[in-house]
C-alpha positions in Angstrom: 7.3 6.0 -21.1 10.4 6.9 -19.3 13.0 4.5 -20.7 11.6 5.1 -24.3 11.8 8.6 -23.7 15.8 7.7 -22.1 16.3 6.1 -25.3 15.5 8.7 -28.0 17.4 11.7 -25.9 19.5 13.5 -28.2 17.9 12.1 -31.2 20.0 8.7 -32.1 19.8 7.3 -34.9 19.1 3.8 -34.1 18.0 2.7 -30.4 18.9 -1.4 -29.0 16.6 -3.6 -27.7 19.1 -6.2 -26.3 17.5 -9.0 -24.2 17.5 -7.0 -20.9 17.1 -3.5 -21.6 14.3 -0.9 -20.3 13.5 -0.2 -24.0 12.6 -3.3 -25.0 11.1 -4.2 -21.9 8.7 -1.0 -21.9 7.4 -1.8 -25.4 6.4 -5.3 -24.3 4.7 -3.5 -21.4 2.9 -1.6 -24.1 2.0 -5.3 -25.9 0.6 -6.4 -22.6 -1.4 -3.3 -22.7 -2.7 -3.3 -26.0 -3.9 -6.5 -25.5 -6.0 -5.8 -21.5 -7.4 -3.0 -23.8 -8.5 -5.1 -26.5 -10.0 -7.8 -24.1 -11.4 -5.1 -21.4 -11.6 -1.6 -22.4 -11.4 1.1 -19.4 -14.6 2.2 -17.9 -15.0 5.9 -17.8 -15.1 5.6 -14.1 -11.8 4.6 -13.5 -10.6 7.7 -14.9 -12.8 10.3 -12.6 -12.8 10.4 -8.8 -15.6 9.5 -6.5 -16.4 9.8 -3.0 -13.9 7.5 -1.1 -15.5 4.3 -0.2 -11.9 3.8 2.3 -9.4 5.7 3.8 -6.7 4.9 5.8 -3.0 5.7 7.0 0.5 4.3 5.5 4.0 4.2 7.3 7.4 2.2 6.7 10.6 2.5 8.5 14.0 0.7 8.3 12.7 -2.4 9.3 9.3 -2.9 7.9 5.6 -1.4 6.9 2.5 -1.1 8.0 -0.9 0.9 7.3 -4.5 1.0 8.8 -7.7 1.5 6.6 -11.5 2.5 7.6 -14.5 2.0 5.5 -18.0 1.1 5.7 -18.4 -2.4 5.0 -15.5 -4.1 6.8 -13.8 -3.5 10.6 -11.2 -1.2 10.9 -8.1 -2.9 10.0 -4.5 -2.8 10.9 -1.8 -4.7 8.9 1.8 -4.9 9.0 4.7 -6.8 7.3 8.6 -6.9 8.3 11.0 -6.2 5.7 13.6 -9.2 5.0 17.1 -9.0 6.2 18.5 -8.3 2.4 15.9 -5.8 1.8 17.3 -4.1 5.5 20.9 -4.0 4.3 20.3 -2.6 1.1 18.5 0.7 3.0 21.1 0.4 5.2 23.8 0.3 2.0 22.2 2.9 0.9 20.9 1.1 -2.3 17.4 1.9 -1.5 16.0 5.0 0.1 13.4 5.2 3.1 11.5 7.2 0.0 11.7 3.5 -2.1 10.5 1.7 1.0 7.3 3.9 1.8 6.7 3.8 -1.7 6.4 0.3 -1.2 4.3 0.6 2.0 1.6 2.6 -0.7 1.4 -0.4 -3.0 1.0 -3.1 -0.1 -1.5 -0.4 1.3 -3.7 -0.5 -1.6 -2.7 -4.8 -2.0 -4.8 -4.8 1.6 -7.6 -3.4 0.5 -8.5 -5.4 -2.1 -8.5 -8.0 0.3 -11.4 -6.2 2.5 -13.9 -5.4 0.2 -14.4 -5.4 -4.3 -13.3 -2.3 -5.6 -14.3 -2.6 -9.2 -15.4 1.3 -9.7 -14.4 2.6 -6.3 -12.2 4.8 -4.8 -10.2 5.5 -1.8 -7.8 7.5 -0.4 -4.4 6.8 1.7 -2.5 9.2 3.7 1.7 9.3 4.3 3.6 11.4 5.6 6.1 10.6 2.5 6.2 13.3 0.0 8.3 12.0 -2.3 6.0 8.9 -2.5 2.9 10.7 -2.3 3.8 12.7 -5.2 5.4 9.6 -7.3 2.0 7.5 -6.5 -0.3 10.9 -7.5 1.8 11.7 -10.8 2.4 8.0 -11.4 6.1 9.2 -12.5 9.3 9.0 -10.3 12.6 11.4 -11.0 14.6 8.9 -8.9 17.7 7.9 -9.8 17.0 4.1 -9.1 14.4 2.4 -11.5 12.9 0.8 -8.1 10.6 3.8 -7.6 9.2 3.4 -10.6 8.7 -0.3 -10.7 6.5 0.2 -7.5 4.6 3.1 -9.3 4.2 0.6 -12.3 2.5 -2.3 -10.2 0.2 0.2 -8.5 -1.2 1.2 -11.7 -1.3 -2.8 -12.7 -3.2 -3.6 -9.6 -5.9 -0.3 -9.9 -6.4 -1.9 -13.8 -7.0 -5.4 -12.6 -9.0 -4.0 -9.7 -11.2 -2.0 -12.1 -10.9 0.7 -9.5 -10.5 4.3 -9.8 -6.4 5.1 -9.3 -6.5 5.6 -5.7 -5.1 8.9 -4.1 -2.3 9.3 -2.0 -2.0 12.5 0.2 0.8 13.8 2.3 -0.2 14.6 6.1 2.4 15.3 9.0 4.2 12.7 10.9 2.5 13.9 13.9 -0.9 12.7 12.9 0.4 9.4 11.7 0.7 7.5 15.1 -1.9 4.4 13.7 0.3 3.4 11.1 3.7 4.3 12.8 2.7 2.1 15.5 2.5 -0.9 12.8 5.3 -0.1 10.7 8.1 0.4 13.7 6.4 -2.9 15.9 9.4 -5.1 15.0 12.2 -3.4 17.1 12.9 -2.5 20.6 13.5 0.7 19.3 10.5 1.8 17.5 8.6 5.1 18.8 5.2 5.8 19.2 2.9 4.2 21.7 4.3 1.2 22.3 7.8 1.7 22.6 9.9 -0.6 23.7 7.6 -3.1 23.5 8.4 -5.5 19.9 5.9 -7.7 18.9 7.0 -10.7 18.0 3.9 -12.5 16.8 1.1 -11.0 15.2 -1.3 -12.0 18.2 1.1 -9.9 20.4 1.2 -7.0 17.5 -2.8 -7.1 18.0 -3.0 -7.3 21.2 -1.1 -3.9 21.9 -2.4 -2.1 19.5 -6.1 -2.6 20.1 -5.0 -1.8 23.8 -3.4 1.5 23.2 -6.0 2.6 20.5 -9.1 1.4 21.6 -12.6 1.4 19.1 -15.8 2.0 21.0 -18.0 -1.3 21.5 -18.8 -3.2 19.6 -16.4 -2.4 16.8 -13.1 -4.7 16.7 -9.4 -4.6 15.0 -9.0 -6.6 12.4 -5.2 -7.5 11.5 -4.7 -9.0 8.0 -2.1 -11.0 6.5 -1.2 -9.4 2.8 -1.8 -11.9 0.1 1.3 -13.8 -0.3 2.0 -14.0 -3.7 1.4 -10.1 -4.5 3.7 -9.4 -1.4 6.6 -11.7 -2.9 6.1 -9.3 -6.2 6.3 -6.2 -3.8 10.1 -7.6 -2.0 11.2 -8.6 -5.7 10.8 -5.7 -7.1 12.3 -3.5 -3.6 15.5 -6.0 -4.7 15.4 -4.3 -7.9 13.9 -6.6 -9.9 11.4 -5.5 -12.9 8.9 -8.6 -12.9 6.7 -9.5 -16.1 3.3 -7.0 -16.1 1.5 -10.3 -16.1 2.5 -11.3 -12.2 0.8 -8.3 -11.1 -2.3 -8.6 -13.2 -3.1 -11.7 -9.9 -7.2 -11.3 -9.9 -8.1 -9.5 -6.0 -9.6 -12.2 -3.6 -11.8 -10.5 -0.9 -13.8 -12.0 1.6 -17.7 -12.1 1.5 -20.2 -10.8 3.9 -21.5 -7.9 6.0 -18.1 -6.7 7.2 -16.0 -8.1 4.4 -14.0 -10.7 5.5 -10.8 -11.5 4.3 -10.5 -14.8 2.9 -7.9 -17.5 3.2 -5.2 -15.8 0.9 -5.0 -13.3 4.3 -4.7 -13.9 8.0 -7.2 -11.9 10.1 -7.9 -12.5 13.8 -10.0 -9.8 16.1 -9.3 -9.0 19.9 -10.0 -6.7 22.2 -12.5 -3.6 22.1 -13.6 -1.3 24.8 -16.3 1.8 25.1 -14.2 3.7 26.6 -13.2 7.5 24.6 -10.6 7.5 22.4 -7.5 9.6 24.2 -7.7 13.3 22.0 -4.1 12.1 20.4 -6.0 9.9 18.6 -8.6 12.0 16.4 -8.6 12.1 13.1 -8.2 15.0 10.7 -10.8 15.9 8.5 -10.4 13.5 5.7 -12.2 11.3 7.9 -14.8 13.0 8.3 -17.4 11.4 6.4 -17.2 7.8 8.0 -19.5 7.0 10.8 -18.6 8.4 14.4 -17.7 4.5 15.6 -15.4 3.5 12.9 -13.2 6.4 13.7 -10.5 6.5 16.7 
């Protein structure tokens, strides 16, 4: 509703719906609505909220993303995915702000778990220590400047109605209790911080490889990393670049794996390694949201 409501401040008398502006383009969003609604109306459930069936941990820096999730019926699972160069000088420009790219990290959060498990009636919760984004994701409304914000707020809300899902929540915690996904988000640069420090990972093996080290799951649970689906990701990085895509690209049905720990199928990457039974460093606890998942899915 933004740009109509843009449109009609200070009562006009007529409004234009040239080729390319918001106006127009927000009432063929409402066309594309009309007609989902007319060939799937929405199921009371994905209005209400339920007990989470996930929860897990977003981050993004300068250079890219990345976000862990826990749930019952698939591995704990890490992901992470660099930002491209153009995407880089634009935050660096100042074009877009670290607020725009965590937003981001919110939607490709929520992309990853469709991947792990069907979420038609479902809910879960993500944590970031982004309050802008936190509050844009929860309000589904952005008082940014740039039309970016709200573009990334649009495609969440495509995704939960193609998912079926209930809207997921998004809940601001400190930066101190976000190592998990700061660890994934700053593993492209010698100068990340957090636990591995220093140490870039230049293939995802690698990326693995030191994070299942330095946050270790009790036998005989494993890391899973996985891969984003492509095509949804593309979406994501054209629309950080400022570009408002048709409501139909992100209306992709979810693919998810099959199975007792749900896994992903061929649209994502995952690989396992290490695990060990030793006890999770106290650093590593989880606040209460976690709470209600089972004492060896949580580090």
């Amino acid at each position: 509703m933004t740009p109509l409501n843009m449109a009609l401040r200070g009562s006009p008398k007529t409004v234009g719906l040239g080729k390319t502006s918001l106006a127009r383009a927000a009432l063929l969003d409402m066309c594309t609505l009309i007609e989902s609604l007319a060939d799937r109306p929405t199921h009371v459930s994905e209005l209400v909220r339920f007990p989470t069936v996930a929860e897990g941990c977003v981050d993004a820096s300068s250079l890219g993303a990345g976000g862990v999730w826990f749930g019952e019926f698939f591995e704990p699972t890490v992901w992470r995915v660099p930002f491209p160069d153009d995407i880089v000088k634009m935050y660096k420009d100042g074009t877009l702000t670290n607020s725009d790219l965590e937003m981001a990290g919110v939607l490709i959060q929520n992309m990853v778990l469709e991947q792990l498990q069907p979420m038609e009636r479902m809910h879960s919760a993500t944590h970031s220590d982004n309050t802008p984004a936190t509050s844009w994701a929860s309000k589904l409304a952005s008082k940014s400047g740039s039309p970016v914000a709200g573009h990334l707020i649009r495609a969440l809300a495509m995704r939960q109605r193609t998912t079926m899902s209930a809207m997921p929540s998004v809940v601001y915690w400190p930066g101190v209790v976000n190592t998990l996904a700061d660890t994934a988000s700053r593993s492209f640069s010698v100068f990340h911080y957090g636990p591995c420090r220093g140490l870039p990972s230049v293939t995802d093996q690698e990326f693995l490889n030191h994070f299942a080290s330095t946050f270790p799951l009790p036998q005989p649970k494993l890391w899973t990393l996985v891969l984003p689906n492509p095509a949804l990701l593309s979406n994501a990085m054209s629309t950080l670049r400022g570009k408002r895509l048709p409501m139909q690209r992100w209306m992709q049905s979810p693919a998810y794996g099959t199975g007792n720990c749900g896994k992903p199928t061929v649209i994502s990457t995952a690989s396992t390694t290490f695990s060990s039974g030793t006890t999770p460093p106290d650093r590593l606890h989880l606040p209460v949201p976690y709470t209600h998942l089972r004492a060896h899915d949580t580090t």
